[in-house]
VODRENGU-656731 format. One record per residue (C-alpha): y, x, z; chain; residue number from 1. Coordinates in nm, 3 decimals. Each point is the difference from the previous one (the first is absolute). Example, Ala and Ser with C-alpha at 12.3 -4.5 7.8 and 13.67 -1.06 7.14 Angstrom:
R | -0.450 | 1.230 | 0.780 | A | 1
R | 0.344 | 0.137 | -0.066 | A | 2
END
This chain:
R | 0.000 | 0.000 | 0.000 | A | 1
R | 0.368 | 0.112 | -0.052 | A | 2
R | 0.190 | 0.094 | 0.298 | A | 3
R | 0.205 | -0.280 | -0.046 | A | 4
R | -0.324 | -0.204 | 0.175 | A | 5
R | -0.151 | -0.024 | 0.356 | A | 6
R | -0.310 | -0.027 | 0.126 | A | 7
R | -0.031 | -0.163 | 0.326 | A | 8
R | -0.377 | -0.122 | 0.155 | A | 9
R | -0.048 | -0.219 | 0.317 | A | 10
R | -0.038 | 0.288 | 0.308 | A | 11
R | -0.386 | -0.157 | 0.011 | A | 12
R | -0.048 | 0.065 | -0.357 | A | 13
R | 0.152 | 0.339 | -0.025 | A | 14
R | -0.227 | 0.070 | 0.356 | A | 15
R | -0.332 | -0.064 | -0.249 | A | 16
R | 0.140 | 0.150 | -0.289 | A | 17
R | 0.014 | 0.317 | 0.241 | A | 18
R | -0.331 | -0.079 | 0.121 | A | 19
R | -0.165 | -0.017 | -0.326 | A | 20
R | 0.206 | 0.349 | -0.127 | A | 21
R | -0.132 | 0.189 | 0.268 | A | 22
R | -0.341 | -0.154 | -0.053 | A | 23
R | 0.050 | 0.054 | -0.392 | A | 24
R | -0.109 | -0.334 | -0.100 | A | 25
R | 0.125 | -0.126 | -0.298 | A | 26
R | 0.275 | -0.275 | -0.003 | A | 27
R | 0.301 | -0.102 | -0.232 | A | 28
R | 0.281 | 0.196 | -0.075 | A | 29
R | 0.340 | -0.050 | 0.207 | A | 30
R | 0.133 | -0.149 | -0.287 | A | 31
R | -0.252 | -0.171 | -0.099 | A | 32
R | -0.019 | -0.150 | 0.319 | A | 33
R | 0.364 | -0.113 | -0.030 | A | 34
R | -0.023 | -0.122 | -0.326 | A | 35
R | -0.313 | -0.213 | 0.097 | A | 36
R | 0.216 | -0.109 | 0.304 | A | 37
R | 0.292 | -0.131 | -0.184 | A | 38
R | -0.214 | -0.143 | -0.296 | A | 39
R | -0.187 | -0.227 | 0.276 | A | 40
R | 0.306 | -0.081 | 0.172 | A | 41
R | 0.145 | -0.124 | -0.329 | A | 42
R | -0.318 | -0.189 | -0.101 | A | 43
R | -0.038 | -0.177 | 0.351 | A | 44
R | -0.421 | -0.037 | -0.094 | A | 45
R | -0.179 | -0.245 | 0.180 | A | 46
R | -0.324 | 0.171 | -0.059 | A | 47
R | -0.086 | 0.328 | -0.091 | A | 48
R | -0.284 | 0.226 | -0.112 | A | 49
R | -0.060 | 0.362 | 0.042 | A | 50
R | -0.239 | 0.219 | -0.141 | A | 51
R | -0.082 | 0.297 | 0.190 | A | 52
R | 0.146 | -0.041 | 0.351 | A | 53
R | -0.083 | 0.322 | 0.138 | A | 54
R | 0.193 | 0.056 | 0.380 | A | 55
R | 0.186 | -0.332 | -0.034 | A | 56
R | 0.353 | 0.173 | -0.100 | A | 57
R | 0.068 | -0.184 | -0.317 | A | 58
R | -0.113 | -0.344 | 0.095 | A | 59
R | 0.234 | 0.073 | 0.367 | A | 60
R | 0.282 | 0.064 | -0.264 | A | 61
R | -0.028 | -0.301 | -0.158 | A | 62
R | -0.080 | -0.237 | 0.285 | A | 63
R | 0.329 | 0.181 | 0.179 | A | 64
R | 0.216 | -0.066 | -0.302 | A | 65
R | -0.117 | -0.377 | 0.011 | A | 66
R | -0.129 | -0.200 | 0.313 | A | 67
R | -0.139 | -0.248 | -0.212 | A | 68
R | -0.237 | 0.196 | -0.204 | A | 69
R | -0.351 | -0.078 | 0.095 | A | 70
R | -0.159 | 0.340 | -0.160 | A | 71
R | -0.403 | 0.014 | -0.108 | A | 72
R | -0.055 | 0.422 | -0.007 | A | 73
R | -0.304 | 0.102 | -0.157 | A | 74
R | -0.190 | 0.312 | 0.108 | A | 75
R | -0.384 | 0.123 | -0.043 | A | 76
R | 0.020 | 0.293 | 0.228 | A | 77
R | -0.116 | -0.138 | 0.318 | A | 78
R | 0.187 | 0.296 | 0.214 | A | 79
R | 0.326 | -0.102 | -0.191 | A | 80
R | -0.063 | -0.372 | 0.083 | A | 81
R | -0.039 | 0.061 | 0.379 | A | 82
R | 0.291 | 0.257 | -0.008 | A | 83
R | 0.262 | -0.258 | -0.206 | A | 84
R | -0.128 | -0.307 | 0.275 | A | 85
R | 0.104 | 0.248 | 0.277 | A | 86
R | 0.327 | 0.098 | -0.147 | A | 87
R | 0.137 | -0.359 | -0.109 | A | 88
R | -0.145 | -0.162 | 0.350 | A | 89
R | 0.237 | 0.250 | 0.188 | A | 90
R | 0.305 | -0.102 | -0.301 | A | 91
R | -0.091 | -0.322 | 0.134 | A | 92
R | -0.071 | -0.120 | -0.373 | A | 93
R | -0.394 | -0.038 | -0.016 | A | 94
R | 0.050 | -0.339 | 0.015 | A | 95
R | 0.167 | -0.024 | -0.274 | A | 96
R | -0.124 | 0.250 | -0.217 | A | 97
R | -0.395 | -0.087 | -0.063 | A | 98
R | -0.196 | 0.357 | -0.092 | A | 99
R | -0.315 | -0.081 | -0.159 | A | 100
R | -0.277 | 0.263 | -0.022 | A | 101
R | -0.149 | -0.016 | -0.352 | A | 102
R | -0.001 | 0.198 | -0.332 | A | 103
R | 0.317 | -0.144 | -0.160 | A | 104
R | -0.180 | -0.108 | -0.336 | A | 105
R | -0.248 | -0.208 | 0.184 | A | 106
R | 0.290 | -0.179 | 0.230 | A | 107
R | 0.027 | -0.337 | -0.075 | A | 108
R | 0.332 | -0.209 | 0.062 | A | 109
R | 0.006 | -0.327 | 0.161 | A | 110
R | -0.049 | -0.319 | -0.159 | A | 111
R | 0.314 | -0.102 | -0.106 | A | 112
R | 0.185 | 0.329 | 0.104 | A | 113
R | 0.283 | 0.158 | -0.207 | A | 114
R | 0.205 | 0.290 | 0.068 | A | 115
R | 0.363 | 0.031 | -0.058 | A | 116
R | -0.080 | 0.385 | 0.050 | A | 117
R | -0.274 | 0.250 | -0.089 | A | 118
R | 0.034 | 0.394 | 0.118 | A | 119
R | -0.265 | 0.232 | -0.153 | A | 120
R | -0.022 | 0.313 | 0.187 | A | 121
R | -0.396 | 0.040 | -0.011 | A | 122
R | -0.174 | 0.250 | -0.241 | A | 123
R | 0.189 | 0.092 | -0.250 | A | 124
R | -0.291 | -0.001 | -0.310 | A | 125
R | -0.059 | -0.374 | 0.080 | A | 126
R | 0.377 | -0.094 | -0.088 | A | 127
R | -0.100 | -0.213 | -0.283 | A | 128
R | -0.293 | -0.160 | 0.186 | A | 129
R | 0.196 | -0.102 | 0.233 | A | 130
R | 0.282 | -0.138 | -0.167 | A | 131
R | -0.233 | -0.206 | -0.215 | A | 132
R | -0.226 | -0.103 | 0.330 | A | 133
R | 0.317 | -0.134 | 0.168 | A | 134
R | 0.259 | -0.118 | -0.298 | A | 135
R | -0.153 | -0.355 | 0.028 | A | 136
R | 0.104 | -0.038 | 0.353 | A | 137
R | 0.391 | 0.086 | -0.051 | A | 138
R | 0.220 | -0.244 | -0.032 | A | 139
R | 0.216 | -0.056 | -0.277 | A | 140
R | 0.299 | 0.190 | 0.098 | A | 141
R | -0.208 | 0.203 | 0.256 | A | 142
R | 0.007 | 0.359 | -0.062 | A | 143
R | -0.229 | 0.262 | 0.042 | A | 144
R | 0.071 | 0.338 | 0.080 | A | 145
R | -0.220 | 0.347 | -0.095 | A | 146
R | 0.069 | 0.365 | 0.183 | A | 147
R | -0.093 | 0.311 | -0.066 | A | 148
R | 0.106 | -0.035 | -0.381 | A | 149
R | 0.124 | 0.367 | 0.010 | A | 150
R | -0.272 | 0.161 | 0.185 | A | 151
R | 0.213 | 0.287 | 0.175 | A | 152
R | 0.138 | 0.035 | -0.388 | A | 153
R | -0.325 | 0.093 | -0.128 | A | 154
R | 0.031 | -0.297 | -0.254 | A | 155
R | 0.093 | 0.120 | -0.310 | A | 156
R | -0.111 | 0.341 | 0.070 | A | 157
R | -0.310 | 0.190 | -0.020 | A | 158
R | -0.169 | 0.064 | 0.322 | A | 159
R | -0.272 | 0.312 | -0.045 | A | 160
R | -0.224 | -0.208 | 0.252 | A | 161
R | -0.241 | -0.205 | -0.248 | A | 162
R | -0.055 | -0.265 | 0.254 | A | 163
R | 0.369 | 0.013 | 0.037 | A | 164
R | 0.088 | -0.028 | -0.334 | A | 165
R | -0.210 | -0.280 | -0.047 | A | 166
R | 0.137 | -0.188 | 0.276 | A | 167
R | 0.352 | 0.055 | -0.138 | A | 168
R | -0.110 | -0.157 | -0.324 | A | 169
R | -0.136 | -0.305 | 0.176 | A | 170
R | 0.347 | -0.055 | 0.161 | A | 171
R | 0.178 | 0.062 | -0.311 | A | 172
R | -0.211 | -0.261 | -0.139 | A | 173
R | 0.109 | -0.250 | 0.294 | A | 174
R | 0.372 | 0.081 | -0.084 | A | 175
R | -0.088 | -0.041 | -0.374 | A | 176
R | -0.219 | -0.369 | 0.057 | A | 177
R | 0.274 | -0.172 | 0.287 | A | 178
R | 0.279 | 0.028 | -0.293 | A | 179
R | -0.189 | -0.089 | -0.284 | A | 180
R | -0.094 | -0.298 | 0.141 | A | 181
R | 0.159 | -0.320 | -0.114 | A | 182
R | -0.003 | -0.250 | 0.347 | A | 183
R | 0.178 | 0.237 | 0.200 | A | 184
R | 0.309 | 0.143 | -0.050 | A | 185
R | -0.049 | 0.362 | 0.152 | A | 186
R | 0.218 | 0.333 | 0.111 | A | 187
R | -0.075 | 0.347 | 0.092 | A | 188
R | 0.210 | 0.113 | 0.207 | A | 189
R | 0.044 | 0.377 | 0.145 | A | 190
R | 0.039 | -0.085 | 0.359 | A | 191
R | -0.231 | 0.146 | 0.250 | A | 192
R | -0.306 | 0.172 | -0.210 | A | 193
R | 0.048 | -0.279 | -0.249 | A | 194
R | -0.057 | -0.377 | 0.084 | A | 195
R | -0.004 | -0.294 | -0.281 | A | 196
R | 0.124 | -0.333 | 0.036 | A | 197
R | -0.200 | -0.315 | -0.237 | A | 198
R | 0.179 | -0.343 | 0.031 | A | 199
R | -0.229 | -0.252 | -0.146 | A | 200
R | 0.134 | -0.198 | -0.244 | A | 201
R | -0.029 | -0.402 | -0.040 | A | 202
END
Protein backbone atom coordinates (compact mmCIF):
# COMPACT_ATOMS: atom_id res chain seq x y z
CA UNK A 1 0.00 0.00 0.00
CA UNK A 2 1.12 3.68 -0.52
CA UNK A 3 2.06 5.58 2.46
CA UNK A 4 -0.74 7.63 2.00
CA UNK A 5 -2.78 4.39 3.75
CA UNK A 6 -3.02 2.88 7.31
CA UNK A 7 -3.29 -0.22 8.57
CA UNK A 8 -4.92 -0.53 11.83
CA UNK A 9 -6.14 -4.30 13.38
CA UNK A 10 -8.33 -4.78 16.55
CA UNK A 11 -5.45 -5.16 19.63
CA UNK A 12 -7.02 -9.02 19.74
CA UNK A 13 -6.37 -9.50 16.17
CA UNK A 14 -2.98 -7.98 15.92
CA UNK A 15 -2.28 -10.25 19.48
CA UNK A 16 -2.92 -13.57 16.99
CA UNK A 17 -1.42 -12.17 14.10
CA UNK A 18 1.75 -12.03 16.51
CA UNK A 19 0.96 -15.34 17.72
CA UNK A 20 0.79 -16.99 14.46
CA UNK A 21 4.28 -14.93 13.19
CA UNK A 22 6.17 -16.25 15.87
CA UNK A 23 4.63 -19.66 15.34
CA UNK A 24 5.17 -19.16 11.42
CA UNK A 25 1.83 -20.25 10.42
CA UNK A 26 0.57 -19.00 7.44
CA UNK A 27 -2.18 -16.25 7.41
CA UNK A 28 -3.20 -13.24 5.09
CA UNK A 29 -1.24 -10.43 4.34
CA UNK A 30 -1.74 -7.03 6.41
CA UNK A 31 -3.23 -5.70 3.54
CA UNK A 32 -4.94 -8.22 2.55
CA UNK A 33 -6.44 -8.41 5.74
CA UNK A 34 -7.57 -4.77 5.44
CA UNK A 35 -8.79 -5.00 2.18
CA UNK A 36 -10.92 -8.13 3.15
CA UNK A 37 -12.01 -5.97 6.19
CA UNK A 38 -13.32 -3.05 4.35
CA UNK A 39 -14.75 -5.19 1.39
CA UNK A 40 -17.02 -7.06 4.15
CA UNK A 41 -17.83 -4.00 5.87
CA UNK A 42 -19.07 -2.55 2.58
CA UNK A 43 -20.96 -5.73 1.57
CA UNK A 44 -22.73 -6.11 5.08
CA UNK A 45 -23.10 -10.32 4.14
CA UNK A 46 -25.55 -12.11 5.94
CA UNK A 47 -23.84 -15.35 5.35
CA UNK A 48 -20.56 -16.21 4.44
CA UNK A 49 -18.30 -19.05 3.32
CA UNK A 50 -14.68 -19.65 3.74
CA UNK A 51 -12.49 -22.04 2.33
CA UNK A 52 -9.52 -22.86 4.23
CA UNK A 53 -9.93 -21.40 7.74
CA UNK A 54 -6.71 -22.23 9.12
CA UNK A 55 -6.15 -20.30 12.92
CA UNK A 56 -9.47 -18.44 12.58
CA UNK A 57 -7.74 -14.91 11.58
CA UNK A 58 -9.58 -14.23 8.41
CA UNK A 59 -13.02 -15.36 9.36
CA UNK A 60 -12.29 -13.02 13.03
CA UNK A 61 -11.65 -10.20 10.39
CA UNK A 62 -14.66 -10.48 8.81
CA UNK A 63 -17.03 -11.28 11.66
CA UNK A 64 -15.22 -7.99 13.45
CA UNK A 65 -15.88 -5.83 10.43
CA UNK A 66 -19.65 -7.00 10.54
CA UNK A 67 -21.65 -8.29 13.67
CA UNK A 68 -24.13 -9.68 11.55
CA UNK A 69 -22.17 -12.05 9.51
CA UNK A 70 -22.95 -15.56 10.46
CA UNK A 71 -19.55 -17.15 8.86
CA UNK A 72 -19.41 -21.18 7.78
CA UNK A 73 -15.19 -21.73 7.71
CA UNK A 74 -14.17 -24.77 6.14
CA UNK A 75 -11.05 -26.67 7.22
CA UNK A 76 -9.82 -30.51 6.79
CA UNK A 77 -6.89 -30.31 9.07
CA UNK A 78 -8.27 -31.47 12.25
CA UNK A 79 -5.31 -29.60 14.39
CA UNK A 80 -6.33 -26.34 12.48
CA UNK A 81 -10.05 -26.97 13.31
CA UNK A 82 -9.44 -27.36 17.10
CA UNK A 83 -6.87 -24.45 17.02
CA UNK A 84 -9.45 -21.83 14.96
CA UNK A 85 -12.52 -23.11 17.71
CA UNK A 86 -10.04 -22.07 20.48
CA UNK A 87 -9.06 -18.80 19.01
CA UNK A 88 -12.65 -17.43 17.92
CA UNK A 89 -14.27 -18.88 21.42
CA UNK A 90 -11.77 -16.51 23.30
CA UNK A 91 -12.79 -13.46 20.29
CA UNK A 92 -16.01 -14.37 21.63
CA UNK A 93 -17.21 -15.08 17.90
CA UNK A 94 -17.59 -19.02 17.74
CA UNK A 95 -20.98 -18.52 17.89
CA UNK A 96 -21.22 -16.85 15.15
CA UNK A 97 -18.72 -18.09 12.98
CA UNK A 98 -19.59 -22.04 12.35
CA UNK A 99 -16.02 -24.00 11.43
CA UNK A 100 -16.83 -27.15 9.84
CA UNK A 101 -14.20 -29.92 9.62
CA UNK A 102 -14.36 -31.41 6.10
CA UNK A 103 -12.38 -31.42 2.78
CA UNK A 104 -13.82 -28.25 1.18
CA UNK A 105 -14.90 -30.05 -2.18
CA UNK A 106 -16.98 -32.53 -0.34
CA UNK A 107 -18.77 -29.63 1.96
CA UNK A 108 -22.14 -29.36 1.21
CA UNK A 109 -24.23 -26.04 1.83
CA UNK A 110 -27.50 -25.98 3.44
CA UNK A 111 -30.69 -26.47 1.85
CA UNK A 112 -31.71 -23.33 0.79
CA UNK A 113 -28.42 -21.48 1.83
CA UNK A 114 -26.84 -18.65 -0.24
CA UNK A 115 -23.94 -16.60 0.44
CA UNK A 116 -23.63 -12.97 -0.14
CA UNK A 117 -19.78 -13.77 0.36
CA UNK A 118 -17.28 -16.51 -0.53
CA UNK A 119 -13.34 -16.17 0.65
CA UNK A 120 -11.02 -18.82 -0.88
CA UNK A 121 -7.89 -19.04 0.99
CA UNK A 122 -7.49 -23.00 0.88
CA UNK A 123 -4.99 -24.74 -1.53
CA UNK A 124 -4.07 -22.85 -4.03
CA UNK A 125 -4.08 -25.76 -7.13
CA UNK A 126 -7.82 -26.35 -6.33
CA UNK A 127 -8.76 -22.58 -7.21
CA UNK A 128 -10.89 -23.58 -10.04
CA UNK A 129 -12.49 -26.51 -8.18
CA UNK A 130 -13.51 -24.55 -5.85
CA UNK A 131 -14.89 -21.73 -7.52
CA UNK A 132 -16.95 -24.06 -9.67
CA UNK A 133 -17.98 -26.32 -6.37
CA UNK A 134 -19.32 -23.15 -4.69
CA UNK A 135 -20.50 -20.56 -7.67
CA UNK A 136 -24.05 -22.09 -7.39
CA UNK A 137 -24.43 -21.05 -3.86
CA UNK A 138 -23.57 -17.14 -4.37
CA UNK A 139 -26.01 -14.94 -4.69
CA UNK A 140 -26.57 -12.78 -7.46
CA UNK A 141 -24.67 -9.79 -6.48
CA UNK A 142 -22.64 -11.87 -3.92
CA UNK A 143 -19.05 -11.80 -4.54
CA UNK A 144 -16.43 -14.09 -4.12
CA UNK A 145 -13.05 -13.38 -3.32
CA UNK A 146 -9.58 -15.58 -4.27
CA UNK A 147 -5.93 -14.89 -2.44
CA UNK A 148 -2.82 -15.82 -3.10
CA UNK A 149 -3.17 -14.76 -6.91
CA UNK A 150 0.50 -13.52 -6.81
CA UNK A 151 2.11 -16.24 -4.96
CA UNK A 152 4.98 -14.11 -3.21
CA UNK A 153 5.33 -12.73 -7.09
CA UNK A 154 6.26 -15.98 -8.37
CA UNK A 155 3.29 -15.67 -10.91
CA UNK A 156 4.49 -14.74 -14.01
CA UNK A 157 7.90 -15.85 -13.31
CA UNK A 158 9.80 -18.95 -13.51
CA UNK A 159 10.44 -20.64 -10.29
CA UNK A 160 13.56 -23.36 -10.74
CA UNK A 161 11.48 -25.60 -8.22
CA UNK A 162 9.43 -28.01 -10.70
CA UNK A 163 6.78 -28.56 -8.16
CA UNK A 164 6.91 -24.87 -7.79
CA UNK A 165 6.63 -23.99 -11.13
CA UNK A 166 3.83 -26.09 -11.60
CA UNK A 167 1.95 -24.72 -8.84
CA UNK A 168 2.50 -21.20 -10.22
CA UNK A 169 0.93 -22.30 -13.46
CA UNK A 170 -2.12 -23.66 -11.70
CA UNK A 171 -2.67 -20.19 -10.09
CA UNK A 172 -2.05 -18.41 -13.20
CA UNK A 173 -4.66 -20.52 -14.59
CA UNK A 174 -7.16 -19.43 -11.65
CA UNK A 175 -6.35 -15.71 -12.49
CA UNK A 176 -6.76 -16.59 -16.23
CA UNK A 177 -10.45 -18.78 -15.66
CA UNK A 178 -12.17 -16.04 -12.79
CA UNK A 179 -11.89 -13.25 -15.72
CA UNK A 180 -12.78 -15.14 -18.56
CA UNK A 181 -15.76 -16.08 -17.15
CA UNK A 182 -18.96 -14.49 -18.29
CA UNK A 183 -21.46 -14.52 -14.82
CA UNK A 184 -19.09 -12.74 -12.82
CA UNK A 185 -17.66 -9.65 -13.32
CA UNK A 186 -14.04 -10.14 -11.80
CA UNK A 187 -10.71 -7.96 -10.69
CA UNK A 188 -7.24 -8.71 -9.77
CA UNK A 189 -6.11 -6.61 -7.70
CA UNK A 190 -2.34 -6.17 -6.25
CA UNK A 191 -3.19 -5.78 -2.66
CA UNK A 192 -1.73 -8.09 -0.16
CA UNK A 193 -0.01 -11.15 -2.26
CA UNK A 194 -2.80 -10.67 -4.75
CA UNK A 195 -6.57 -11.24 -3.91
CA UNK A 196 -9.51 -11.28 -6.72
CA UNK A 197 -12.84 -10.04 -6.36
CA UNK A 198 -15.99 -12.04 -8.73
CA UNK A 199 -19.42 -10.25 -8.42
CA UNK A 200 -21.94 -12.54 -9.88
CA UNK A 201 -23.92 -11.20 -12.32
CA UNK A 202 -27.94 -11.49 -12.72
Amino acid sequence: MSGLSRIAEAPALRRLRDEAATRNVPIITEEGAAFLRQLTTLLKPARVLEIGTAIGFSAAVMAYAYDGAIIDTVEKRITLVNEAKHNLSKLALITRVRVHHEDALAFTPDANTAYDLVFIDAAKAQGVRFFERFAPYVKTGGVIVADNLLFHGLVGQAPDSKDLAQLVRKIDRFNRYVLDRDDFDSMIYTVGDGMSVSIKKG
